[in-house]
N, C-alpha and C positions, 0 to 999 in steps of 0.2 A: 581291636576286634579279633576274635579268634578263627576268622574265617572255619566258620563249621555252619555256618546259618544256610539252611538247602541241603545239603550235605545228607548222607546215609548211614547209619553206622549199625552193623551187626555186633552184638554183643550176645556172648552165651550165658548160663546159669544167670537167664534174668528175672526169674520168676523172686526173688527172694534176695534177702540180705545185699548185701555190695554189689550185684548184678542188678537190682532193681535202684540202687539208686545213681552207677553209672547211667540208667538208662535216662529216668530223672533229671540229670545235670545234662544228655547232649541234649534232650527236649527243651530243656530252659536258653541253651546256648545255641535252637532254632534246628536242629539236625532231627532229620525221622529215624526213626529205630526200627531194624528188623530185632525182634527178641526169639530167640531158643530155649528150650530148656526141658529136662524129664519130662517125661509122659505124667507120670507122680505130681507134677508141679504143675499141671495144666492150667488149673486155678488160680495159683498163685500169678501166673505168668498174662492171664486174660489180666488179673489185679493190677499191673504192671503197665500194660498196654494203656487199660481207662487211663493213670495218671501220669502217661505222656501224654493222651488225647486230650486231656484235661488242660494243659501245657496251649494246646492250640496245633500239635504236632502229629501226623500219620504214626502208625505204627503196625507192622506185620508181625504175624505171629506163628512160631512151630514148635510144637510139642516133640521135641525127640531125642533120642539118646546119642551123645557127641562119641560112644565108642561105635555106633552105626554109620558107618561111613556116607553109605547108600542115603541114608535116613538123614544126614547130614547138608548132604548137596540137595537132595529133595529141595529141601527148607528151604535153602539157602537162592537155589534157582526162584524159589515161589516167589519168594521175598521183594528179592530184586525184580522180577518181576511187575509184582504190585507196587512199589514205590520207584522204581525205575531208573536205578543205580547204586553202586556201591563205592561207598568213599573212605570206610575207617571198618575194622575190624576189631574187636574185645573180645581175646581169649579169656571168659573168666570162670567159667563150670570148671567145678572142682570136688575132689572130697577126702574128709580126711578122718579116719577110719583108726579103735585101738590099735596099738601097737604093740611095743613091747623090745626085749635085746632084738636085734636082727635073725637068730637064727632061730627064735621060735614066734616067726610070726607065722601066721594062716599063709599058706602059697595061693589062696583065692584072694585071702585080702592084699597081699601085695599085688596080685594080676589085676584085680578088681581098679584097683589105684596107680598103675599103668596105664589101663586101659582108660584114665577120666583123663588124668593131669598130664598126660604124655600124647598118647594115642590121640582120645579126644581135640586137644589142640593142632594137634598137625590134619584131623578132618578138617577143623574149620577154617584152617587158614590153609589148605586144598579146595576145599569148596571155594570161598570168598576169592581170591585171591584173584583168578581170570579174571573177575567181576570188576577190578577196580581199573579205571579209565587212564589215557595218555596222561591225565594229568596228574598223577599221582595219589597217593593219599598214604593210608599211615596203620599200623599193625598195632598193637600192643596186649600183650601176654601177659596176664598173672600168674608171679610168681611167688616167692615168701621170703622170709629172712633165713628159711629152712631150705632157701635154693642156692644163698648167699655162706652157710657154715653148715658141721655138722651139727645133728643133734640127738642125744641118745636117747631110744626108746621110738623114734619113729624112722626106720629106714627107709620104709617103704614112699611114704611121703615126702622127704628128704631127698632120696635121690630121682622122684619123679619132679621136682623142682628144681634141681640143680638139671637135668636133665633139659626141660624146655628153654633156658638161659644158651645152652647151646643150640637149639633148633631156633630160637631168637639170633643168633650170632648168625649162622650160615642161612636165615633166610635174610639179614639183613645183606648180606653179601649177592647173595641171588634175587633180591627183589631191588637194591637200589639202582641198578640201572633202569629200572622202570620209573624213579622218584616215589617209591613208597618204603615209606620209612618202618623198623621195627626196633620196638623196643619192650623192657620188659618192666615191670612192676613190682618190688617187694614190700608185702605190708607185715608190721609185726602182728603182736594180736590186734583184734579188732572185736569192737561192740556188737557183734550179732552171734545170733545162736550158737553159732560155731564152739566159740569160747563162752557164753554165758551159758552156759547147763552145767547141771549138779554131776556128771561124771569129770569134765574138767574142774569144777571144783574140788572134789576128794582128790586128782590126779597130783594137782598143786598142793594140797593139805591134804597129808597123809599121816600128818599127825593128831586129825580132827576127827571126833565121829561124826559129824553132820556139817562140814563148813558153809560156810553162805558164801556171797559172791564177795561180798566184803572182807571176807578169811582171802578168797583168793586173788582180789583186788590186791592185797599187801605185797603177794611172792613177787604179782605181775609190776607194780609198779616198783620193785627193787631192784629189778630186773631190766630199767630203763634210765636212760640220761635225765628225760624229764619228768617231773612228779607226777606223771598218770599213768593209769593201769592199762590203758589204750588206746589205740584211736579210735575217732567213729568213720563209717561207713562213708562219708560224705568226703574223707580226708583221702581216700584212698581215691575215690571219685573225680576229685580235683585235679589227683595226677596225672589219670588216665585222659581228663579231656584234655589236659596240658601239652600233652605227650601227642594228640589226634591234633591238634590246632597249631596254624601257624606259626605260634608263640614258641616251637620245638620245630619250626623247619628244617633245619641241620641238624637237629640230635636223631641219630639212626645207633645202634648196635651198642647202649646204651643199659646201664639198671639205674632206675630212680628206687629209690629207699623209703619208706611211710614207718618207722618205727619207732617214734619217738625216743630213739639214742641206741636201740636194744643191742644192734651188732657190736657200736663203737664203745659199749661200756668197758673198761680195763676195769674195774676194782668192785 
């Protein structure tokens, strides 16, 4: 059993993509969700809610932006609140924004992306964090395989990622004398929007006037130890309840990896 049945779990950017289906997989493994996420994604995020309720499971909801700190704990008091406890925390709102060499990027769009992948994470796991009881429970932080190496052409994103591995480190330090655990999360690419749109696909084929996903499906799976282009949404999901449930009692201060080989490829 994964001891998470009863259990509470806030998770952010849950309106969509890999926030919507951590949220998914704690519903099915019996845990109510507080969900976050843009004001922008209001919709999405009500979409989200119905199919943990669907599940058979509570679910509370806040529309708000994770660089608002105020706007943050708002939610986050509401939350707990109406479901009336906190036991697991999911750093997972994120964004990631063109790039380009480091010294001519936009200085909004690197602040912009401080302000989500950095900032962001350290509201929610300041709001959440009083929340969670004598008995412990457990943090975990998305991060990427861009928090684990560098990588050219995105700095901004890169070092707001390698960035939260350290505020994972030292809250692991400062929160385990309470028995909650933190750990972080690195996924390579993955099956949603993020990567399937037609500007990552010209990014990867720039030798194509028009590639399709299948042009970009090749770079990405050359790119990895195992023959796919990436994972889905549900792999990344896995980890994270892994990483929340019993089954990771002793793993604190910690990177699980989701990349099918990407970092450890030599050749």
């Amino acid at each position: 059993m994964s001891g998470l049945a009863g259990k509470v779990v806030l998770v952010t950017g849950a309106g969509r993509g890999t926030g919507r289906v951590h949220c998914e997989r704690f519903a099915d493994e019996g845990a109510d969700v507080i969900m976050v996420d843009h004001p922008d994604a209001e919709g999405d995020l009500h979409g989200t809610a119905e199919r943990v309720e669907q599940r058979g499971r509570r679910a509370a909801v806040g529309a708000v932006d994770v660089t608002d700190r105020a706007e943050v704990a708002a939610a986050v008091d509401a939350g707990v609140r109406q479901l009336g406890r906190l036991d697991v925390i999911v750093a997972n709102a994120g964004i990631h924004t063109p790039g380009g060499p480091a010294w001519q990027i936009d200085p909004r769009e690197w602040q912009r992306t401080i302000d989500v992948n950095l900032t962001g994470v350290w509201h929610t796991v300041r709001a959440g964090a009083p929340h969670i009881g004598h008995d412990g429970g457990s943090v975990v932080i998305i991060s990427s395989t861009n928090g684990l190496r560098g990588t050219a052409g995105a700095a901004h994103y890169t070092a707001s990622k390698h960035a939260v591995v350290g505020l994972a480190r030292t809250l692991a330090n400062e929160l385990g004398p309470r028995s909650i655990r933190v750990n972080t999360v690195h996924p390579g690419a993955v099956a949603t929007p993020m990567v399937r749109n037609r500007a990552t696909y010209r990014r990867l084929r720039p030798d194509l006037d028009n590639p399709t996903e299948a042009d970009a499906a090749e770079v990405l799976t050359a790119r990895n130890l195992l023959p796919v282009p990436w994972v889905e949404p549900v792999d990344v999901a896995n980890a994270v309840v892994f990483l929340a449930s019993d089954h990771a009692r002793y793993i604190t201060g910690a990177q699980l990896v989701v990349d099918a080989g990407l970092t450890q490829k030599t050749t």
